[in-house]
N, C-alpha and C positions, 0 to 999 in steps of 0.2 A: 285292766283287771281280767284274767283268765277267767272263764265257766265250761265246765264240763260239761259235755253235753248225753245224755242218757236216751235209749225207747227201744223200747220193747220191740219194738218194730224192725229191728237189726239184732245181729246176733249177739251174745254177751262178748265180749274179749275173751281169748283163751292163752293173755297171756297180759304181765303187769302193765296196763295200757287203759286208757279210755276211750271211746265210741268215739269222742270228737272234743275239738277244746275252740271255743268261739273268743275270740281274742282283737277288739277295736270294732271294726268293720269287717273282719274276716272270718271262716268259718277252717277247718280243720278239720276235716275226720282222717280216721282213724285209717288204714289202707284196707280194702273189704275184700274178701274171699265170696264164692258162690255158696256159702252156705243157708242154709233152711234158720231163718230167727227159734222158731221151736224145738228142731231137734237137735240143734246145732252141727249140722252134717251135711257134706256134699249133697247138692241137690241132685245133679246126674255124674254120668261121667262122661260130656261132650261140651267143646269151648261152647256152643252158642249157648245153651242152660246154663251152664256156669258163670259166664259174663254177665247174661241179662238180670240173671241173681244177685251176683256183686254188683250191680246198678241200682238193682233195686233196694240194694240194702245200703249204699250211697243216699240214696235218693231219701231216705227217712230218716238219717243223717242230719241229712239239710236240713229237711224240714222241719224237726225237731227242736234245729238252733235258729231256725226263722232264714232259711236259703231254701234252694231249689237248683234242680241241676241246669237249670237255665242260666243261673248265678256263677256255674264254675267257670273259672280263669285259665285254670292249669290243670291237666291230667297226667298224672305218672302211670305207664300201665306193662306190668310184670309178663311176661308166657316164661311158662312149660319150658316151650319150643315155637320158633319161629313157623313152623309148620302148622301150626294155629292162626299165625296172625291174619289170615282171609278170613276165616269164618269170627273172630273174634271181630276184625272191622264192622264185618256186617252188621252185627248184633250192635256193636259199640253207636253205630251212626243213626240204626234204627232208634235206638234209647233215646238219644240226645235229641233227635225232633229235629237237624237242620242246626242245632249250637255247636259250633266248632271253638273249642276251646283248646289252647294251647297244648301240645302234647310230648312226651318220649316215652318211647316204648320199646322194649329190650325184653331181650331171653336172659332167664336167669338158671343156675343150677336144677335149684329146689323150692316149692312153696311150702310154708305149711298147709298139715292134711294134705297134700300131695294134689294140694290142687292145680289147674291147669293155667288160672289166673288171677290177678291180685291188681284192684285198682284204686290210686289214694287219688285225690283233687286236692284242690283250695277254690274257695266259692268265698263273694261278698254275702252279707247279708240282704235281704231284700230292703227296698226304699218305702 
C-alpha cells in the first residue's frame, strides 16, 4: 500500500508530485532542491548552502515517514556543473555523519529555479 508522505518541514512541491511516497519497507522522497520550506526560495546562491539545505529538507522527509538519513541506501545527486562537485562533497559528507550510502552523481543541463543542486535517496524505514 503506497502513503504519501507530507511536512511542513520541506518545501511544498512546485510541481504535480509528492514530498515522498513510503511504500513496504521503503521510504521515497521526492528529489529536493536548496530551497527555504517557508519562502519557497533559493537559500543562497553557493553549492555548500544550497546542498546542506537540500539535506536538510531530505532529512524531514524521512523523518516524517519514520526514516532518517542514516536509513538511506542510494543517493542520486544532480550539479549545475561539475565545478561544484568539491564543495558539494564536502557539505554532502559532513551531513551524512560518516553514512556512505550508495551514490551517482552527474552534471546535468538545468535544475529547476536554476538551482545548483538536486538530491533524491531511497531510505528503509526505521526498525
Amino acid at each position: 500500500m503506497l502513503e504519501t508522505i507530507y511536512t511542513e518541514h520541506a518545501p511544498k512541491p512546485i510541481g504535480p508530485y509528492a514530498q515522498g511516497i513510503k511504500v513496504g519497507e521503503f521510504v521515497y522522497p521526492a528529489g529536493q532542491l536548496g530551497v527555504d520550506p517557508l519562502s519557497g526560495k533559493l537559500v543562497a546562491d553557493t553549492i555548500k548552502e544550497q546542498t546542506e539545505q537540500a539535506i536538510k529538507n531530505l532529512s524531514a522527509v524521512l523523518e516524517e515517514a519514520g526514516s532518517s538519513l542514516e536509513q538511506v541506501v542510494k543517493t542520486t545527486c544532480y550539479l549545475s556543473t561539475m565545478e561544484n562537485f568539491q564543495g558539494f562533497n564536502e557539505v554532502y559528507e559532513e551531513q551524512f555523519n560518516g553514512h556512505k550510502p550508495a551514490r551517482t552523481c552527474f552534471a546535468v543541463q538545468e535544475l529547476p529555479l536554476k538551482a545548483l543542486c538536486e538530491i533524491e535517496v531511497v531510505a528503509v524505514l526505521k526498525k
